[in-house]
C-alpha positions as CSV (number, residue, x, y, z in Angstrom):
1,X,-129.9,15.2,-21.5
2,X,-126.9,13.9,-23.0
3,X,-125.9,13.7,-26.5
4,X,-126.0,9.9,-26.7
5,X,-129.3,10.3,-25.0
6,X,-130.9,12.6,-27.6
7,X,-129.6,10.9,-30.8
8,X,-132.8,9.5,-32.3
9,X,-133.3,8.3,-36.3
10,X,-137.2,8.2,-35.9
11,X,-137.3,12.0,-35.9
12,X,-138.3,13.2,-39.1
13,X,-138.9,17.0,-38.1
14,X,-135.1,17.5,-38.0
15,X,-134.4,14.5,-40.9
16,X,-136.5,16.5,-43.3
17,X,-136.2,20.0,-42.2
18,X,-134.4,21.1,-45.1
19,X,-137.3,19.5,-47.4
20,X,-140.6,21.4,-48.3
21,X,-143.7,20.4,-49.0
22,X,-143.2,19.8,-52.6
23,X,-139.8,18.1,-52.1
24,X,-141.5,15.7,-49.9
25,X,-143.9,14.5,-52.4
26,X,-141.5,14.4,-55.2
27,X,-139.4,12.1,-53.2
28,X,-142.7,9.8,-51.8
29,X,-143.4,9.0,-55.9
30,X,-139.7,8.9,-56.7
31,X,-139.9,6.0,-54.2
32,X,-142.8,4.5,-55.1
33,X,-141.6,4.2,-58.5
34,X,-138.6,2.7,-57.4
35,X,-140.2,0.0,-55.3
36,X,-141.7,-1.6,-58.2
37,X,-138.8,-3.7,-60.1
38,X,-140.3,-4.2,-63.2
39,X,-140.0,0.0,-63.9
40,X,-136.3,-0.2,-62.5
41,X,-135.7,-2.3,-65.0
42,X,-137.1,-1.7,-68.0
43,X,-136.0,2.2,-67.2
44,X,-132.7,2.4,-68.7
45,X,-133.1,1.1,-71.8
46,X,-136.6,3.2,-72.5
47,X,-134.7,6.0,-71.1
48,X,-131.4,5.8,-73.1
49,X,-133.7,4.8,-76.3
50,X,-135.6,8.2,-75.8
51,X,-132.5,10.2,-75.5
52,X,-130.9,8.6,-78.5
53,X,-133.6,9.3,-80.7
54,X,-134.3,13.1,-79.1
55,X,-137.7,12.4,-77.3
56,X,-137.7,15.4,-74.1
57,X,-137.1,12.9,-71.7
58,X,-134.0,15.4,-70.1
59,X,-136.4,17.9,-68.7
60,X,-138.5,15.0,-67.0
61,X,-135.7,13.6,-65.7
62,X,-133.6,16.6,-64.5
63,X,-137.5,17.2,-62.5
64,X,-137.4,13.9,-60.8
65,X,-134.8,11.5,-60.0
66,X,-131.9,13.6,-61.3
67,X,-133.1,16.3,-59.0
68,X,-133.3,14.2,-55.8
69,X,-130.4,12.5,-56.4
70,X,-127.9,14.9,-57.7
71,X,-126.6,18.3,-57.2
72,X,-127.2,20.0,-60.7
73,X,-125.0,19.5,-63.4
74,X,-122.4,22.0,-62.6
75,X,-120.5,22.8,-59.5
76,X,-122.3,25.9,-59.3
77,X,-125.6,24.4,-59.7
78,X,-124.7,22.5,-56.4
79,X,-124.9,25.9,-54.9
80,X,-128.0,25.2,-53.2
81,X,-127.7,22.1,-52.4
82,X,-124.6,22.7,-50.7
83,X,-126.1,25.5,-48.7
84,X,-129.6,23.1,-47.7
85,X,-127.5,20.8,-46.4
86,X,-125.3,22.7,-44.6
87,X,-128.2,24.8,-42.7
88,X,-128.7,21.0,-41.0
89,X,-125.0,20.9,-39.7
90,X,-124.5,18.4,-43.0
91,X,-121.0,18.6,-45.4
92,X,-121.2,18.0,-48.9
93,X,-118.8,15.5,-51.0
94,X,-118.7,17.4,-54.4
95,X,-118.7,13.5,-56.9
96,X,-118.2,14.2,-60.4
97,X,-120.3,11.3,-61.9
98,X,-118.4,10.8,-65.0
99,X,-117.6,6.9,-65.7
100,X,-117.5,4.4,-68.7
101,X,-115.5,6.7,-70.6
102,X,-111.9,5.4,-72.3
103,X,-110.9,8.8,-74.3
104,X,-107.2,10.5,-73.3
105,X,-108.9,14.2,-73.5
106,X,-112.1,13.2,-71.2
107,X,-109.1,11.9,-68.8
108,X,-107.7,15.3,-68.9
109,X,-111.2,17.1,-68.8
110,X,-112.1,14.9,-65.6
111,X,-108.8,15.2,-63.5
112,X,-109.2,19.3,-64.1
113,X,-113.1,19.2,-62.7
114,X,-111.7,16.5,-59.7
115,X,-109.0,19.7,-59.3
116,X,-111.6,22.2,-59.3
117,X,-113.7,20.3,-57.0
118,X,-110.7,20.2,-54.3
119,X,-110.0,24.4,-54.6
120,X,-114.0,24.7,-54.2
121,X,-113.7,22.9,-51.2
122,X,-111.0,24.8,-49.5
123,X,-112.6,27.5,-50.0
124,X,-115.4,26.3,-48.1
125,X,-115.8,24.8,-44.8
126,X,-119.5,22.8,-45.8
127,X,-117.1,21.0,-48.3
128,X,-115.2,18.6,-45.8
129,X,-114.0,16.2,-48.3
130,X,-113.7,15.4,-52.1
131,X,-113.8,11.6,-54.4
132,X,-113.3,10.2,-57.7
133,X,-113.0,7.2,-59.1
134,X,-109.6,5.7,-60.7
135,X,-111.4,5.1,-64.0
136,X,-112.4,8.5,-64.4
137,X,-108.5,9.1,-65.5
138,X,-107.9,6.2,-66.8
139,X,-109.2,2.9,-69.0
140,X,-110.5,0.3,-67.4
141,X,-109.0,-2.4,-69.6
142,X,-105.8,-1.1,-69.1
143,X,-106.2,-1.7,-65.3
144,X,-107.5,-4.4,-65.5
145,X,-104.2,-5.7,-67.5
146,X,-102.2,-4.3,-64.4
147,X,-104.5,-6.0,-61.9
148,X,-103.6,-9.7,-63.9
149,X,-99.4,-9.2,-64.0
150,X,-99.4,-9.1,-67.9
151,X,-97.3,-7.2,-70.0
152,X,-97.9,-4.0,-71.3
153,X,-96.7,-2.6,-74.1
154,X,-94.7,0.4,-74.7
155,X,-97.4,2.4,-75.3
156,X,-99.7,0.9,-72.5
157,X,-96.5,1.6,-70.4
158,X,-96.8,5.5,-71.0
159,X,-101.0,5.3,-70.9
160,X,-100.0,4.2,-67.3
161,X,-97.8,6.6,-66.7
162,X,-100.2,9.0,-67.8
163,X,-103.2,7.6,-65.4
164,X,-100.4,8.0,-62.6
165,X,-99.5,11.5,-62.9
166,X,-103.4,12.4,-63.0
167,X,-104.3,10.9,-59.2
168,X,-100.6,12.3,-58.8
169,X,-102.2,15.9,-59.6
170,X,-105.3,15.6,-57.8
171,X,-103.6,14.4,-54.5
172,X,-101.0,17.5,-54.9
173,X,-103.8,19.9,-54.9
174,X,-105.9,18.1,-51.9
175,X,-102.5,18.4,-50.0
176,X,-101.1,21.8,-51.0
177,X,-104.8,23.4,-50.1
178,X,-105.5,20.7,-46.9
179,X,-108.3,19.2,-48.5
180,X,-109.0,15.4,-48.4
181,X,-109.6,13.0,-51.8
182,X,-111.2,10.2,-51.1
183,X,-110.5,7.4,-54.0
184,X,-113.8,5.7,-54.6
185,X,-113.3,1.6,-54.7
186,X,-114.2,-0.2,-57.8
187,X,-114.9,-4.4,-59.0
188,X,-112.7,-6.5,-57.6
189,X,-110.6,-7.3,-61.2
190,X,-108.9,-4.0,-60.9
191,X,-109.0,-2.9,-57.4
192,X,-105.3,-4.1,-56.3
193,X,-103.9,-1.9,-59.0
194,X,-106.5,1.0,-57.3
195,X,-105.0,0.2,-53.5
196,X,-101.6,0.1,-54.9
197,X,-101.9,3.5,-55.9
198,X,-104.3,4.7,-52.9
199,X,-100.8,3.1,-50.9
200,X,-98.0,5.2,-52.3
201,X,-100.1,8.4,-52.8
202,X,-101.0,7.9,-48.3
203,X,-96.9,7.7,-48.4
204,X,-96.3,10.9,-50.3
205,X,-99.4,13.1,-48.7
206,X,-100.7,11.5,-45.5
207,X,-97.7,12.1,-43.2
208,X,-98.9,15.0,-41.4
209,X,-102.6,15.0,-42.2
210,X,-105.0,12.3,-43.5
211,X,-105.2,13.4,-47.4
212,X,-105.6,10.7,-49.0
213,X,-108.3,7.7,-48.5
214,X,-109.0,4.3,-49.7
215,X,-112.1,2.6,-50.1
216,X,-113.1,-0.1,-48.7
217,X,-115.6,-2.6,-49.5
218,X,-116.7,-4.8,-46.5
219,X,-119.0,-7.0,-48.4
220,X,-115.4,-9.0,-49.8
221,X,-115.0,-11.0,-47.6
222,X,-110.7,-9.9,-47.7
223,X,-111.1,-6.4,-46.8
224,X,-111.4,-6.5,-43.1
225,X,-107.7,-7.9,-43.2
226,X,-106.8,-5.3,-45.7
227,X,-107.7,-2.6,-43.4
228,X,-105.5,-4.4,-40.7
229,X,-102.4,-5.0,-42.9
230,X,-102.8,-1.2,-44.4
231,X,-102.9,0.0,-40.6
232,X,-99.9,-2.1,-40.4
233,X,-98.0,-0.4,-43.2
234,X,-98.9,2.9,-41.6
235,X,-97.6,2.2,-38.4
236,X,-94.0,1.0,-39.8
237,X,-93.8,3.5,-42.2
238,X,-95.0,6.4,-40.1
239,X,-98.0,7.9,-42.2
240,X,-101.8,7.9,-41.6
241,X,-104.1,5.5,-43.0
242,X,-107.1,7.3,-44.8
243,X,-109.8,5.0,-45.1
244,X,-113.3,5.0,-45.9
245,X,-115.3,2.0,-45.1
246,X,-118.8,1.0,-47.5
247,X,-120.1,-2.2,-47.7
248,X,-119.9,-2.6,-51.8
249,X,-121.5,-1.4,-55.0
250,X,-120.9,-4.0,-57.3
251,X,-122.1,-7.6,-55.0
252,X,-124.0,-8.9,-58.4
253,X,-121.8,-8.3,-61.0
254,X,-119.0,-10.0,-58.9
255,X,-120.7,-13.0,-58.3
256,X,-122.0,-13.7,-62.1
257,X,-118.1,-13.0,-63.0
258,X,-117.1,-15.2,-60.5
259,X,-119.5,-18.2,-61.8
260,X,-118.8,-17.3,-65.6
261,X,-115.1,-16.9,-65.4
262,X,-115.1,-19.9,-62.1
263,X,-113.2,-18.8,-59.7
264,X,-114.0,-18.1,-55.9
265,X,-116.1,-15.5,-55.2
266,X,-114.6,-12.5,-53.5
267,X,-118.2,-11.9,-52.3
268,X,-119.3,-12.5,-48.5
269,X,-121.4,-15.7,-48.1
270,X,-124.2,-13.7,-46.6
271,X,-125.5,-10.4,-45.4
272,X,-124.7,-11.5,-41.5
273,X,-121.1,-11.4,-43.1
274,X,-121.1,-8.4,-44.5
275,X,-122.6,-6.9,-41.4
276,X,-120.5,-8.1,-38.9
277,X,-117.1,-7.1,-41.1
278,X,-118.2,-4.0,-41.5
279,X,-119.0,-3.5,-38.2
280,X,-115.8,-5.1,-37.0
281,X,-113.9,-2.3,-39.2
282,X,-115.8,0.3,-37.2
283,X,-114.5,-0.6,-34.3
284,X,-110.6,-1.7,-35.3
285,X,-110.7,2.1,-37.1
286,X,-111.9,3.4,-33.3
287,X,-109.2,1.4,-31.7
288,X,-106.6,3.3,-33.6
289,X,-107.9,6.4,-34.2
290,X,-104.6,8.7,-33.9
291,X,-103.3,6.4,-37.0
292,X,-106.5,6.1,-38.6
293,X,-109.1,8.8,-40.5
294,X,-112.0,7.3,-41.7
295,X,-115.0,7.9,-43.5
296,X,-118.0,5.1,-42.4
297,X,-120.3,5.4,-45.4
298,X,-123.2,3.7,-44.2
299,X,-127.1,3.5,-44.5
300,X,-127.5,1.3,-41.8
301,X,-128.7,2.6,-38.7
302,X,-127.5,-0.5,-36.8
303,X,-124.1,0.6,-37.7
304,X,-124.4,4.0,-37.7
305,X,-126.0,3.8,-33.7
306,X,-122.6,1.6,-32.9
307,X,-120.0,3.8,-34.4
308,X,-121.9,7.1,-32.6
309,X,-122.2,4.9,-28.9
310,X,-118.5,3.8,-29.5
311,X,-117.8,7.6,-30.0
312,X,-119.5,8.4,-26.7
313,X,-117.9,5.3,-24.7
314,X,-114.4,5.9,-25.8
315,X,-114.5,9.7,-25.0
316,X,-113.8,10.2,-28.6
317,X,-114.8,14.2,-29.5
318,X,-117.7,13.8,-32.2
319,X,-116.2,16.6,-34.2
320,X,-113.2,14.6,-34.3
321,X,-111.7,15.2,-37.7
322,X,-110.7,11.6,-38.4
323,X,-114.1,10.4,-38.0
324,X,-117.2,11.1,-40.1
325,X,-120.2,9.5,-41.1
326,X,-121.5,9.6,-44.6
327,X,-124.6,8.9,-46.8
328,X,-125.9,9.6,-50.4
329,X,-127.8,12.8,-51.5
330,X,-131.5,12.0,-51.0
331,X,-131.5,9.3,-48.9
332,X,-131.0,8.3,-45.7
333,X,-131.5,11.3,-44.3
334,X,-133.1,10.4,-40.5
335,X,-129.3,9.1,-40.6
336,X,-127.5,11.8,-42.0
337,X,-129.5,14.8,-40.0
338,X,-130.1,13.3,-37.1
339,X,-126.2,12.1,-36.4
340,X,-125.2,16.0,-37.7
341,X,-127.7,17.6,-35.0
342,X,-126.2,15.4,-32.4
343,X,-122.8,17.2,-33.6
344,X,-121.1,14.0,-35.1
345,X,-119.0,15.0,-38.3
346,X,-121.4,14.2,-41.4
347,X,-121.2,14.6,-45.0
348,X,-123.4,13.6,-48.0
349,X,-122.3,12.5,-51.4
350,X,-123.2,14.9,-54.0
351,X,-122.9,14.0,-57.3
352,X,-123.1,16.4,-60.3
353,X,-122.0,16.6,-64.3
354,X,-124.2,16.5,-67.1
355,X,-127.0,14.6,-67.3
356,X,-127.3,12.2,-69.8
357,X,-123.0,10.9,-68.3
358,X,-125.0,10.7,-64.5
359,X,-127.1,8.3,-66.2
360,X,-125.7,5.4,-65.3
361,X,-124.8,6.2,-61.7
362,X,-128.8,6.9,-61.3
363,X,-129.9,4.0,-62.6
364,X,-127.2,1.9,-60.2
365,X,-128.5,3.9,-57.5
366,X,-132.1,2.8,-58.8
367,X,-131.6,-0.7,-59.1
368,X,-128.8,-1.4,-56.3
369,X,-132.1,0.8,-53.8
370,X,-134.5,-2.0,-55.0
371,X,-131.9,-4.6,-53.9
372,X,-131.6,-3.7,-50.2
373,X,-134.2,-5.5,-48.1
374,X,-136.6,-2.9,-46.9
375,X,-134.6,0.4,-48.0
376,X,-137.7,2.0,-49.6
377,X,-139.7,0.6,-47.1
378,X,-138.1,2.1,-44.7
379,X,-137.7,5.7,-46.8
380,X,-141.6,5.6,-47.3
381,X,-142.8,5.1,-43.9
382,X,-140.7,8.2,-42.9
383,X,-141.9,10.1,-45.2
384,X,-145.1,9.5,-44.6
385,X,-144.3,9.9,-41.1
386,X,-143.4,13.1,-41.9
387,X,-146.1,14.4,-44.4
388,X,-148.5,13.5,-41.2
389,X,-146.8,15.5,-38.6
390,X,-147.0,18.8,-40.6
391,X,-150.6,17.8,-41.2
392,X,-151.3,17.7,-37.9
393,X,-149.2,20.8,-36.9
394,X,-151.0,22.4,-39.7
395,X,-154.8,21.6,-38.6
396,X,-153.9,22.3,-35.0
């Protein structure tokens, strides 16, 4: 039996091998809980009211969602994570979860934890790659000035400067120590100013080997052609294009921006759009794979089954290194083992950092989960599909 002939996503003995009894049931009432809307919603600010006013909420939370979700709150608390995953064949993506924050000296604090991040991952192989996020060293607002052409001031001109030199630092170390940085994508208002710099940092780093990788999000309905144009660039200017391909984190806030502020949404028209881009990016990053690295983080099975059958058709070695597939911590994991056992190049997304700053990324996991059409669905009846076969194994 083949290796395209074996790769299955209904098998939950090897999806949820590295999961216990009790880590199952957590994660069956985790998403439960999620399922129902009305407690997404109303979560955060309950949640952020409790902590505000010192009710010991932490400890519940570190228990549950924090816990399934997340790493620890240190590098070192990833420890075991990093070490479950890796007994399935499945690399971890060390993502300090920091955001929202505009202070110089949190800057500083978050491009030295991205640095210690990248030396953490050379020294170990089950850390294949390493993210952040451009407004994790910098202020938002002051991106979002570059992203409209206006003028900055002096002063703005050497906050810039300052943003610069820290994804400056954090590339230098992924490329002195050979480990790829992946720069996470962000809303649309301030992401030209993000692939700008994604652009010149490929130019510096990724002549030899892919260091550096954009992000792109497939549910704009521009980004399949910035792919193309970017491969473009590459190929004239002789470096390798690092890309990593989503389809989008932020489709609701666009479009009310879009409505509020009227102008055209940057937003697919539809979910068929979205699906055939992204797929369409697959296969163009296949096609030029010698020029290409990239990262398909995706939950869809559809696309994950075409990208691992494109693999196999085009003789393309699944431990390539310019091709891996990638999903989040605690979900998705019929994906995510499954592909790794079938000896494709997979890593999850692990993020980390102290709890009450994860907040926010926990509840947009949350409420973006309860948004997909069927996702919970789909992670309940697995693992209930699951609880029942080591029932049965366990009666005989």
């Amino acid at each position: 039996m083949n290796q395209k002939d074996k790769l299955s996503f209904e098998n939950t003995e090897i999806a949820f091998r590295h999961s216990s009894n009790a880590d199952l049931n957590r994660a069956y009432w985790l998403f439960k809980v999620i399922n129902v809307n009305f407690l997404v919603k109303i979560g955060p600010p309950i949640t952020n009211f409790a902590i505000k006013i010192g009710l010991p909420i932490k400890s519940l939370i570190k228990a549950t969602i924090f816990k399934h979700f997340c790493g620890g709150e240190t590098i070192e608390e990833c420890e075991k994570t990093i070490k479950n995953l890796a007994q399935g064949g499945v690399g971890t993506i060390l993502d300090y979860s920091i955001e929202g924050e505009d202070d110089e000296s949190v800057f500083d604090n978050t491009r030295d934890e991205i640095i210690r991040t990248i030396i953490t991952a050379s020294k170990k192989s089950d850390i294949p790659l390493t993210v952040f996020k451009v407004t994790g060293v910098g202020r938002f607002s002051l991106l979002e000035r570059l992203d409209e052409n206006l003028k900055l001031s002096v002063d703005e001109q050497l906050e810039w400067q300052k943003v610069q030199d820290r994804v400056l630092a954090i590339c230098e170390m992924g490329h002195s120590l050979g480990v790829p940085v992946m720069i996470d994508a962000e809303e649309s208002w301030i992401q030209k100013t993000i692939d700008n710099l994604a652009i010149n940092m490929m130019r510096f780093f990724n002549r030899e080997k892919a260091i550096v990788y954009n992000t792109y999000q497939l549910y704009r309905h521009d980004k399949l052609a910035s792919i193309i144009i970017d491969h473009a660039t590459a190929e004239a200017e002789d470096f390798i294009l690092g890309a990593k391909i989503v389809r989008g984190a932020y489709m609701e806030k666009e479009r009310k921006r879009a409505e509020e502020q009227k102008y055209p949404s940057p937003i697919q028209p539809d979910k068929a759009s979205t699906d055939r881009d992204y797929n369409d990016a697959l296969v163009f990053c296949a096609d030029h794979i010698d020029k290409i690295a990239f990262v398909a983080g995706t939950h869809n099975e559809e696309s994950c089954r075409l990208l691992a059958d494109m693999l196999n058709k085009k003789k393309i070695n699944h431990r390539n290194p310019h091709v891996y597939f990638s999903q989040l911590l605690g979900m998705s994991d019929n994906l995510s083992f499954n592909l790794a056992d079938s000896n494709y190049n997979v890593a999850k997304y692990v993020p980390y950092g102290p709890i009450k700053a994860v907040l926010p990324y926990l509840f947009r996991r949350a409420q973006e989960n309860t948004a997909i059409a069927g996702q919970m669905s789909r992670e309940l009846s697995l693992i209930v599909k699951e609880k029942q076969r080591r029932n049965k194994v366990k009666n005989g």
